[in-house]
C-alpha positions in Angstrom: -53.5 75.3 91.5 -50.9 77.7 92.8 -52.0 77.0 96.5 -51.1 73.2 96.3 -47.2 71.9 96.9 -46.2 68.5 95.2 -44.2 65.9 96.1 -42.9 63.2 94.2 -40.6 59.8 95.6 -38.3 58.2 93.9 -37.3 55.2 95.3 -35.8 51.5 94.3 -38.2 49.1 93.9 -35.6 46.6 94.4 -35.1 47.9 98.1 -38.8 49.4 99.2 -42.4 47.9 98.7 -44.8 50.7 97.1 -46.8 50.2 100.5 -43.7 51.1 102.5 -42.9 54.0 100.4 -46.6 55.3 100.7 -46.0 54.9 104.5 -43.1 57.2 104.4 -45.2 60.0 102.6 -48.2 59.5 105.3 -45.5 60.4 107.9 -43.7 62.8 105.8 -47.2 64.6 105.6 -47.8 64.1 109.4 -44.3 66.3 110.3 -45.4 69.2 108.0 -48.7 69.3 109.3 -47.7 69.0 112.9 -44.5 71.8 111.9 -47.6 73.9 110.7 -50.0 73.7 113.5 -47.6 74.2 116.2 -44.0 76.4 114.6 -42.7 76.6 118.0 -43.1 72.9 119.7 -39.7 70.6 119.9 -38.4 68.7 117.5 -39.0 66.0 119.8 -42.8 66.3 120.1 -43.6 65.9 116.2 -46.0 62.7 116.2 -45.2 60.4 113.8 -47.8 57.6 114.8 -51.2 57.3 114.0 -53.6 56.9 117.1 -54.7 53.3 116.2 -50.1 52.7 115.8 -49.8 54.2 119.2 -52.4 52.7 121.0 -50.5 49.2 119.9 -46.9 50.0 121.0 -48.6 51.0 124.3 -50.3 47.8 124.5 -47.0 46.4 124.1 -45.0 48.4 126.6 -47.7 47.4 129.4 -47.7 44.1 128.7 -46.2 41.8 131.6 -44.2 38.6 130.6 -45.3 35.3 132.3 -42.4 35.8 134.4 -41.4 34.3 137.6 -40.6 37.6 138.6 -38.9 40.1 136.1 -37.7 41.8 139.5 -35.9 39.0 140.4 -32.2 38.8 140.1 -30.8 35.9 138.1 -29.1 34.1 141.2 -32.8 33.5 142.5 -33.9 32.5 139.5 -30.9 30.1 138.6 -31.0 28.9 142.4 -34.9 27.5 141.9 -33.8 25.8 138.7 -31.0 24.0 140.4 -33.7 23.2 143.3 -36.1 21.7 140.8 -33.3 19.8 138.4 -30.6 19.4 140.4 -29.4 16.3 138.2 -29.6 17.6 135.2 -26.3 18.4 133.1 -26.7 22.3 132.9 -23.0 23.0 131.5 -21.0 20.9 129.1 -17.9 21.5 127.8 -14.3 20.1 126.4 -13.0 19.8 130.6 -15.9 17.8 131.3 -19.9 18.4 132.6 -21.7 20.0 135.3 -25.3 19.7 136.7 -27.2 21.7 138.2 -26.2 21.1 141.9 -22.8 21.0 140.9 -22.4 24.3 139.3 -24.8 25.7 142.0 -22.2 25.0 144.5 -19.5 25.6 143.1 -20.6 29.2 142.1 -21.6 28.9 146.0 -18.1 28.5 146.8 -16.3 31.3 144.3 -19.2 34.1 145.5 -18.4 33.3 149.2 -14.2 33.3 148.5 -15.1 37.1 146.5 -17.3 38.2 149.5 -14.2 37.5 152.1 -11.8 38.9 149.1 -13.6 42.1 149.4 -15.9 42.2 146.6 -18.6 44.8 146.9 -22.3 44.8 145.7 -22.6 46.1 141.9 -18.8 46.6 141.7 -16.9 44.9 138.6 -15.0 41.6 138.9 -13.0 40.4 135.4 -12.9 37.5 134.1 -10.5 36.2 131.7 -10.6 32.2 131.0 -11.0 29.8 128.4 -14.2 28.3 127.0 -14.8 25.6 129.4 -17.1 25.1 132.6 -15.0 27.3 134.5 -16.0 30.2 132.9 -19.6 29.6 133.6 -18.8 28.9 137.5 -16.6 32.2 137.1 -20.2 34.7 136.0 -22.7 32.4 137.9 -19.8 33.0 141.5 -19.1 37.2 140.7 -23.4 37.4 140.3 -23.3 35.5 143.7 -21.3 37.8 144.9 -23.2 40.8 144.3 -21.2 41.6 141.3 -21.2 42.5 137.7 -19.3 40.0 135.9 -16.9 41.9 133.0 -15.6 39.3 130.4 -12.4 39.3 129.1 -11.3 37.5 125.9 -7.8 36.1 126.6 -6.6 36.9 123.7 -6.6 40.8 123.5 -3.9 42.5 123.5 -2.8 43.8 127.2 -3.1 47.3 126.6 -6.8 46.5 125.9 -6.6 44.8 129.0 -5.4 46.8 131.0 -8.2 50.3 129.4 -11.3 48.1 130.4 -10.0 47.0 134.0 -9.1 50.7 135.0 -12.0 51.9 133.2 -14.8 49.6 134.9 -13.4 50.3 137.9 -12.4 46.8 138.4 -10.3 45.8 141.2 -10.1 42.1 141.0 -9.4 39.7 137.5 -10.8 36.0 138.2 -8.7 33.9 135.4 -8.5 30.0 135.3 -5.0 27.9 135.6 -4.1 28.7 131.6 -4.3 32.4 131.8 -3.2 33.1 135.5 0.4 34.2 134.4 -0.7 37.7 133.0 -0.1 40.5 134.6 -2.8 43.9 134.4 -2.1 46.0 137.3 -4.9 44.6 139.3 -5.4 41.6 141.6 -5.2 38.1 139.7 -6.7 35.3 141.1 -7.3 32.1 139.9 -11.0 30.6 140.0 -9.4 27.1 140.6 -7.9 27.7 144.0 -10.6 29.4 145.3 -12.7 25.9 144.7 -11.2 25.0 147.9 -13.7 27.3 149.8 -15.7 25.4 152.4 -19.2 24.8 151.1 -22.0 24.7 153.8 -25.1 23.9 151.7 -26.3 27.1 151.9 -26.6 30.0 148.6 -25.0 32.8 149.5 -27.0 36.6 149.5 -25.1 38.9 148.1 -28.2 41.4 148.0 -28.5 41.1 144.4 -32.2 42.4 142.8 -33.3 43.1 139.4 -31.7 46.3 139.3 -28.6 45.5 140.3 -25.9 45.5 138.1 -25.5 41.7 136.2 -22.6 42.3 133.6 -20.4 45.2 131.5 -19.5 44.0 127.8 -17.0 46.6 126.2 -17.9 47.5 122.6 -15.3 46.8 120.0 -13.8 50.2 119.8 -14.3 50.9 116.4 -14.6 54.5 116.4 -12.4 55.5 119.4 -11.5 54.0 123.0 -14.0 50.8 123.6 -17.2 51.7 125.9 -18.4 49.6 128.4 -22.0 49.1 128.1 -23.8 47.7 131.6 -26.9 45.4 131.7 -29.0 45.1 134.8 -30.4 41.4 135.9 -33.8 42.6 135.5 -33.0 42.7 131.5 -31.9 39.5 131.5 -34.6 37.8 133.0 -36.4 39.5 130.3 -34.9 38.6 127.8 -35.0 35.2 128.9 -38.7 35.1 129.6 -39.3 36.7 126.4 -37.2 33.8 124.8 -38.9 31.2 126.4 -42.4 32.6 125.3 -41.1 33.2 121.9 -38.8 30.3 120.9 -38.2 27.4 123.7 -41.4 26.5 125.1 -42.5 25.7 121.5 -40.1 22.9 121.3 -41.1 21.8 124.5 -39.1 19.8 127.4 -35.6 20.2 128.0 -33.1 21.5 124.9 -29.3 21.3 124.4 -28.1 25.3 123.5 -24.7 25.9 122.1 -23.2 28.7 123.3 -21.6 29.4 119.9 -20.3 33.3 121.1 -17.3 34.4 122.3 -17.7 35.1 126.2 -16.9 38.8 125.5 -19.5 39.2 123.1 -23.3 40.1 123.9 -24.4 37.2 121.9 -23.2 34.3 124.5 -25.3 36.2 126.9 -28.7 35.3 125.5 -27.1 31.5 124.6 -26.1 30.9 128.7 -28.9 32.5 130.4 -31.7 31.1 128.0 -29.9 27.6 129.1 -29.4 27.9 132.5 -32.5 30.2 133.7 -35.0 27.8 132.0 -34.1 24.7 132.7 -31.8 23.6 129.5 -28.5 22.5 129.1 -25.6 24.3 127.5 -22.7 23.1 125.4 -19.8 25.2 125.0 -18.5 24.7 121.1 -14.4 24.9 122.2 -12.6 27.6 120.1 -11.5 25.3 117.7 -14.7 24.3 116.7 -16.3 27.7 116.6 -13.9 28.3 113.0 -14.1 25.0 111.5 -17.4 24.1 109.9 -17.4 20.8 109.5 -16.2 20.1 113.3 -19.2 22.3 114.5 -21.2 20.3 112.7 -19.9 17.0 114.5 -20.2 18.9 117.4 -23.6 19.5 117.0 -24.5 16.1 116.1 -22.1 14.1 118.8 -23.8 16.7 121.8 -27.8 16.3 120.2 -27.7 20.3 120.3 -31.5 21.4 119.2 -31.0 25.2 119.6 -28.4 27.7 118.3 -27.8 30.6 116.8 -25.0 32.2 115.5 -24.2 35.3 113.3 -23.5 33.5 109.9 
């Protein structure tokens, strides 16, 4: 009849299922309805959902993992992991292995040399080092600290450098012996000498929650000048718990994780603090074996690693 209004998709079957495309109209039908009923309402406020669709994503959103406290700031949560395996290898890489205790205090003795450098709560500390232990005693001694940890890739170009240092804020670069030579117009120090701090048993407080701020990863710049993007501890411990629930407590016991991503990519974050937040081990694949296939796989193989992932 002259009343009715037809629509017709076209779509490619080789992309879209006939149910998906049927979905599409349902919601398609829902806007114009919605548009109808109320002309002046907000973009914003069109439904899309059905009740029964909403009443599951909410079911979701209140859902609470089986966290040991999604409030609680990774340094509390690494620090009761070192407490109940102190012994066990919880970083690996080409310089050698750490366990827990070990990289517990040593992180101990870096956040306590940053505290009497200066360092404030939720401020921005770079790091620029290559892909062996140091690194992780670098992160696990800025969070210590109070501190956002802001990876640098050693290889960038120092103009790059130099934008995300003055851009974070940043007042201090943390680098190990191989990199300590460059110069980007902020303080330089070198995580190796600062080992020397005395150690007195105790973890250090620097008033970190799960709000605080835990790390800022710059994007790659595509479009523009690079944007640093800032993740709170809170989401990691997420992340992690939702992980664990998901993924590593189906494999059961202890795993060996490769961190397979560059440091300076948000990728490696999910690879160290799945490891070292529930109670695995992580090996660091070294650079060299991160572009050669067949000495990844002998990596894999020599180190037992049972869980990676890696964009392929």
């Amino acid at each position: 009849s002259k009343e009715d209004i037809k629509f017709e998709f076209t779509y490619s079957s080789n992309l879209f299922k006939r149910t998906t495309v049927e979905k599409f109209s349902q919601r398609f039908l829902m806007i114009l309805n919605h548009i109808v009923e109320s002309q002046d309402g907000l973009i914003g406020e069109i439904n899309i959902l059905e009740e029964n669709e909403r009443r599951e994503i909410l079911s979701y959103s209140g859902r609470s993992l089986r966290s040991r406290g999604t409030d609680a700031s990774i340094c509390e949560l690494f620090e009761k992991q070192a407490e109940a395996t102190p012994n066990q290898i919880a970083v690996s890489a080409q310089d050698g292995s750490l366990t827990y205790s070990e990289l517990n205090k040593n992180a101990n003795r870096l956040g306590r040399a940053l505290i009497q450098k200066g360092v404030k709560k939720n401020e921005a500390v770079g790091i620029a080092a290559d892909r062996t232990t140091d690194f992780i005693i670098g992160i696990m001694g800025i969070l210590k600290a109070g501190a956002a940890y802001l990876p640098i890739d050693p290889s960038y170009p120092q103009e790059r450098v130099e934008y995300m240092l003055k851009d974070s804020g940043a007042r201090l670069l943390l680098t190990d012996r191989n990199n300590h030579g460059q110069r980007y117009g902020v303080e330089s120090v070198c995580l190796n000498e600062l080992e020397t701090v005395p150690d007195d048993g105790r973890n250090v407080k620097g008033g970190t929650e799960g709000h605080s701020l835990a790390y800022i990863i710059y994007t790659s710049g595509s479009t523009g000048h690079p944007k640093g993007v800032m993740i709170e501890h809170k989401s990691i411990a997420n992340l992690t718990e939702a992980l664990h629930e998901r993924i590593y407590c189906k494999h059961g016991g202890q795993q060996n994780v490769a961190l397979l991503a560059p440091f300076s990519f948000d990728a490696s974050v999910k690879q160290i603090f799945s490891a070292l937040l529930l109670g695995h081990s992580l090996y660091i694949v070294s650079e060299e074996a991160r572009h050669d296939i067949t000495k990844l796989a002998e990596f894999y193989i020599q180190n037992k690693i049972t869980i990676s992932d890696g964009t392929p």
